[in-house]
C-alpha positions as CSV (number, residue, x, y, z in Angstrom):
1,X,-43.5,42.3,61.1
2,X,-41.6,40.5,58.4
3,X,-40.6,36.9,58.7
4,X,-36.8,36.3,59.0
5,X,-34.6,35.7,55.4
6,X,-34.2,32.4,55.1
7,X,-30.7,30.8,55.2
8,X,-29.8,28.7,53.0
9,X,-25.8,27.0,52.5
10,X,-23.5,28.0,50.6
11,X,-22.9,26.8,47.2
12,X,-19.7,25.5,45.9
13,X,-18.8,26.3,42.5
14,X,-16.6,23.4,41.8
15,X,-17.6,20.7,43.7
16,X,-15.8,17.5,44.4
17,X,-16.3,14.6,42.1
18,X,-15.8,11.7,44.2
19,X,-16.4,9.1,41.8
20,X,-13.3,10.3,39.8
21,X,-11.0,10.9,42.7
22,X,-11.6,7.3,43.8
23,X,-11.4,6.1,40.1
24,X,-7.7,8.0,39.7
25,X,-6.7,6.7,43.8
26,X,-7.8,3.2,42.6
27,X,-5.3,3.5,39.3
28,X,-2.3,4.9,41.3
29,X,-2.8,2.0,43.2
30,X,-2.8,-0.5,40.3
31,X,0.0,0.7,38.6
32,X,2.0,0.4,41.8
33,X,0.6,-3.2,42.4
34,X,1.7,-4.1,38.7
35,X,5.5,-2.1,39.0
36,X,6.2,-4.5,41.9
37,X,4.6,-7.5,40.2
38,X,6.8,-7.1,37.2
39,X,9.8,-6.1,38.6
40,X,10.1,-2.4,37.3
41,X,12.8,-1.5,39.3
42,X,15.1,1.2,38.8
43,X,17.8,-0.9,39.4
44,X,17.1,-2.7,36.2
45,X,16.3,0.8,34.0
46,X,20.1,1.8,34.8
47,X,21.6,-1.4,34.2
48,X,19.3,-2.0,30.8
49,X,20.8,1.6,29.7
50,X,24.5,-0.2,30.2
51,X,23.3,-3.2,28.1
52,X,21.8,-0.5,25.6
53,X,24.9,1.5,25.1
54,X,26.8,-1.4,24.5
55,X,24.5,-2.8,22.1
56,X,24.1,0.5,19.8
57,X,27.9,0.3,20.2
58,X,28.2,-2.8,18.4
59,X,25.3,-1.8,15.5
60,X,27.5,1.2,14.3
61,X,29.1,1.6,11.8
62,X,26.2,0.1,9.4
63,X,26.9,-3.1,7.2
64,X,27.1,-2.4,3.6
65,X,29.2,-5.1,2.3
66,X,27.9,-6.1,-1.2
67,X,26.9,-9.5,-0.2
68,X,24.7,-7.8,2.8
69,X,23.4,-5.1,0.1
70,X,22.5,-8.0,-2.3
71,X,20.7,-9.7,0.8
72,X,18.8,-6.7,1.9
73,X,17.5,-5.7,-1.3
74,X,16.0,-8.9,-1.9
75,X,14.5,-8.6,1.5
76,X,13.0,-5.4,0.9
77,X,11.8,-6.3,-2.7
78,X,10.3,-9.5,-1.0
79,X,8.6,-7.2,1.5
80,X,7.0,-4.7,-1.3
81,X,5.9,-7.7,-3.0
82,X,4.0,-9.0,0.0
83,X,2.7,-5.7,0.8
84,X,1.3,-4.5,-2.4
85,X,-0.4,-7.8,-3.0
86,X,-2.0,-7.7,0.7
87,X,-3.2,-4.4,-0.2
88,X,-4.6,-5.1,-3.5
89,X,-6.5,-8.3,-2.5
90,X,-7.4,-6.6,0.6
91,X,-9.1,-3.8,-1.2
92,X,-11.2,-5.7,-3.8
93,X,-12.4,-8.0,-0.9
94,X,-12.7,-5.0,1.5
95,X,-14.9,-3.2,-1.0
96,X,-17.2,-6.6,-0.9
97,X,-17.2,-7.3,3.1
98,X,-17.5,-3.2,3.8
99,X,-20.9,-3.0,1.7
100,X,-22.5,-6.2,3.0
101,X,-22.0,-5.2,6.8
102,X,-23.1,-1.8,6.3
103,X,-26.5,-2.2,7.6
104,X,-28.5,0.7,5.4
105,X,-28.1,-1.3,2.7
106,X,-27.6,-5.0,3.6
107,X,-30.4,-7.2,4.9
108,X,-30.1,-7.2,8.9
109,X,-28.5,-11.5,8.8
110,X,-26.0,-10.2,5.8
111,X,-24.7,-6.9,7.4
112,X,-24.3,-8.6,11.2
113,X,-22.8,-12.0,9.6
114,X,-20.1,-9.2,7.7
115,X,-19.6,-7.5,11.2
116,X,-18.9,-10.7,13.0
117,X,-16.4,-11.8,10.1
118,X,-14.9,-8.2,10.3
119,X,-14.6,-8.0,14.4
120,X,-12.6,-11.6,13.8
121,X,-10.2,-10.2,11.6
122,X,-9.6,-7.6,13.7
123,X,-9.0,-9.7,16.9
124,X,-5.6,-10.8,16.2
125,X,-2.4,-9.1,15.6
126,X,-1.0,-9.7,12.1
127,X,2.1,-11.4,13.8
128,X,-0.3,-14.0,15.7
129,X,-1.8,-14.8,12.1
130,X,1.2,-15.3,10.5
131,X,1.9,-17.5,13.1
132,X,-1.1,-19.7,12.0
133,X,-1.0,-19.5,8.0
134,X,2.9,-20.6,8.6
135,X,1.7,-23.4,10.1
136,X,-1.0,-24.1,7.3
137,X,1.0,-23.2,4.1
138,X,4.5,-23.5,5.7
139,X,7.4,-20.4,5.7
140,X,7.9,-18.3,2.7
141,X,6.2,-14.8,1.5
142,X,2.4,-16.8,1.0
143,X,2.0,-17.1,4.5
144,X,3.3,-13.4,5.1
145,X,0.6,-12.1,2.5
146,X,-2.2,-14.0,3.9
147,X,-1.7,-12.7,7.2
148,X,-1.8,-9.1,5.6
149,X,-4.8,-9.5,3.8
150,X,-6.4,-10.8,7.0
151,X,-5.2,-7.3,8.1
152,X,-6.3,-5.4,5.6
153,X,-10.0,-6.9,5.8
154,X,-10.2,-5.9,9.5
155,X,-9.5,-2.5,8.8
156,X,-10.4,-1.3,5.4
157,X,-14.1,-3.2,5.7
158,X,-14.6,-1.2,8.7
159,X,-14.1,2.0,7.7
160,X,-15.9,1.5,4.6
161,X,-19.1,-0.1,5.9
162,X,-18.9,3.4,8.6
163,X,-18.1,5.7,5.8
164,X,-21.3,4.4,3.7
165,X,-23.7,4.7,6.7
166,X,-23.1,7.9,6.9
167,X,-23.5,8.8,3.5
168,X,-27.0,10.7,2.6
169,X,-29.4,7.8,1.1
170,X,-30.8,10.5,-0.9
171,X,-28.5,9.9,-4.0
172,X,-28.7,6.3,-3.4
173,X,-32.5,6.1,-3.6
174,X,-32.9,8.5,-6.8
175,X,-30.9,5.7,-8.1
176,X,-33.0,2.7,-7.1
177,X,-36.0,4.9,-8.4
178,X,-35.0,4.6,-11.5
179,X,-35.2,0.6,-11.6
180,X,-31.5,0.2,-11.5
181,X,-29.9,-3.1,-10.2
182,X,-28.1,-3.5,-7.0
183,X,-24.7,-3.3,-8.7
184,X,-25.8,0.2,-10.4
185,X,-27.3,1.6,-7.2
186,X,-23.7,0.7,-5.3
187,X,-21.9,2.3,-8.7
188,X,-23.9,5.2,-9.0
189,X,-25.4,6.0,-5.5
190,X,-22.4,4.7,-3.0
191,X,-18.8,4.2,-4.3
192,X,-19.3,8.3,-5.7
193,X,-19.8,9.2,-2.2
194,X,-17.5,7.5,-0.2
195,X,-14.3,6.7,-2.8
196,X,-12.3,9.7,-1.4
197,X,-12.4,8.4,2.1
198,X,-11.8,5.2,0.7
199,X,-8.4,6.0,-1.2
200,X,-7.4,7.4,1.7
201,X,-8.3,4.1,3.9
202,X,-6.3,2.2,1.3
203,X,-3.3,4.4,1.2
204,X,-3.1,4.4,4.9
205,X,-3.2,0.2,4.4
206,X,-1.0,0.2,2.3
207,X,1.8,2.2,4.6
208,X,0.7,-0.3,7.3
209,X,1.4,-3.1,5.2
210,X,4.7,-2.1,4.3
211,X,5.3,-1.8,7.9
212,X,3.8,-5.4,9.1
213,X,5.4,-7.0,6.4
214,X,9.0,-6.1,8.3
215,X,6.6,-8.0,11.9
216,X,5.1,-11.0,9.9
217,X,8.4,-12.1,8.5
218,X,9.9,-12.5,11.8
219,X,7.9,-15.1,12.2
220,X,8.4,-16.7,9.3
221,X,6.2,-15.0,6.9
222,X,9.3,-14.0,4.1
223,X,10.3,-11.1,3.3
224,X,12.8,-8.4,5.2
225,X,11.6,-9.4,8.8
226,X,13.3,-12.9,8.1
227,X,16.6,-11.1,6.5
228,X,16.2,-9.6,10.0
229,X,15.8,-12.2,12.2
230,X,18.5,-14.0,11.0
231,X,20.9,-10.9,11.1
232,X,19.8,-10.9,15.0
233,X,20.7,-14.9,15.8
234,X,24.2,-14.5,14.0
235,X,24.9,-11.2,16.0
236,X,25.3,-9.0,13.1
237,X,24.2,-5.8,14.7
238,X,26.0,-3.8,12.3
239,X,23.6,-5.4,9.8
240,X,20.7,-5.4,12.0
241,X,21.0,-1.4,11.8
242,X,21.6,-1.1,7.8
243,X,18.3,-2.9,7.6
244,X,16.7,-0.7,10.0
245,X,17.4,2.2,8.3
246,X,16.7,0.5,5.2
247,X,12.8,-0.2,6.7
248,X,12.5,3.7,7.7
249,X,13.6,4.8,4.4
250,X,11.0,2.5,3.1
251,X,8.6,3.5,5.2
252,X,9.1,7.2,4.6
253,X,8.8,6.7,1.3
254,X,5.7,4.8,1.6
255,X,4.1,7.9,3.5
256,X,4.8,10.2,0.5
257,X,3.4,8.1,-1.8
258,X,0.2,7.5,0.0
259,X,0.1,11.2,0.6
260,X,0.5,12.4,-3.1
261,X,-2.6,9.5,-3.5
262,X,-4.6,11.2,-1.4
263,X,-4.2,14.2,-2.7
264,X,-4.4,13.1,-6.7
265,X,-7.6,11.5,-5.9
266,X,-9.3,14.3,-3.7
């Protein structure tokens, strides 16, 4: 006689992953802790739509007197100063601080000393270090464009010490085969690889710039964030709006620029 089929359970083709359900239950939970720690009640989302409607109220129609106008365009030509500055001292060190911490070419102390310096410059919002270089050089567009190229360094190095660790080192060594000097090797061997990315880091900066310099002058860094600021304590909400729109034109335009750089350089 045979022996009896063995049974065995049934499997379950989708089973239940208890670790995430708990993980999700644990988050619903948090976020209803911190809604009643904070007070986000819906009382206060219907009155703040009130307070909302009455303030837009006030900001139209927009402020274009001729002594606003001659207020906002030195502003904004305050604030594209700062920004293409930031962005071009921000580059030339970025291109310095990017190759050192990559670590296929830089000695191991070089590249993580370059990291650490990068991962500091990227640990602060722009505003918070405009705070402190107000504070060291006093108010005005200096502080503004220090701040920025603190910025630009977190970002641009970054990208730049990634990009050339993953370039191929095949180009790079034919180069040092022939007995070049650093400088050549990085000339000949790296920046041809990784410029394109590169332009496009820098366009990308330089539409972020444009935008913080608008943050860092609320603060006292110069430029149209100060024109604003001041528009907000005297209650000139008409005003505050003609700058507004003023930064999104700006800002628009900034976008097409970096976009017909990208493209001229690819």
């Amino acid at each position: 006689m045979s022996e009896p089929a063995t049974l065995t359970a049934p499997r379950v083709a989708f089973p239940p992953n208890w670790g995430t359900r708990i993980g999700l239950l644990a988050l619903v939970l948090y976020v209803a802790y911190a809604s009643s720690i904070l007070e986000l009640t819906g009382a206060r989302f219907i009155q703040g739509l009130s307070n909302g409607q009455r303030f837009l109220a006030r900001m139209f129609p927009p402020n274009v007197a001729a002594d606003k106008l001659q207020l906002l365009v030195h502003g904004m030509t305050e604030s594209l100063q700062i920004a293409v500055l930031a962005t071009a001292f921000g580059v030339g060190l970025s291109l310095v601080l990017g190759l050192a911490a990559a670590r296929n070419l830089s000695p191991a102390p070089l590249a993580w000393s370059a990291r650490a310096f990068i991962a500091l410059c990227r640990s602060f919002h722009p505003v918070i270090v405009a705070i402190l270089f107000v504070k060291a050089v006093g108010f005005g567009a200096l502080a503004g464009m220090l701040a920025l190229v603190v910025a630009s360094l977190g970002f641009l190095s970054k990208l730049l010490a990634e990009a050339v660790e993953e370039m191929q080192m095949s180009q790079v060594e034919a180069v040092r085969a022939t007995g070049a000097p650093f400088l050549s090797v990085v000339v000949m061997g790296v920046l041809p690889q990784v410029m394109v990315r590169f332009i496009g880091f820098c366009a990308y900066q330089l539409d972020s710039n444009l935008r913080n310099s608008a943050l860092v002058g609320l603060v006292g860094g110069g430029g149209i964030g100060a024109t604003l600021f001041t528009a907000f304590q005297r209650f000139d909400y008409d005003f505050v709006l003609t700058i507004v729109l003023a930064i999104i034109a700006i800002v628009m335009v900034g976008e097409v620029i970096s976009g017909f750089m990208r493209r001229l350089f690819q």
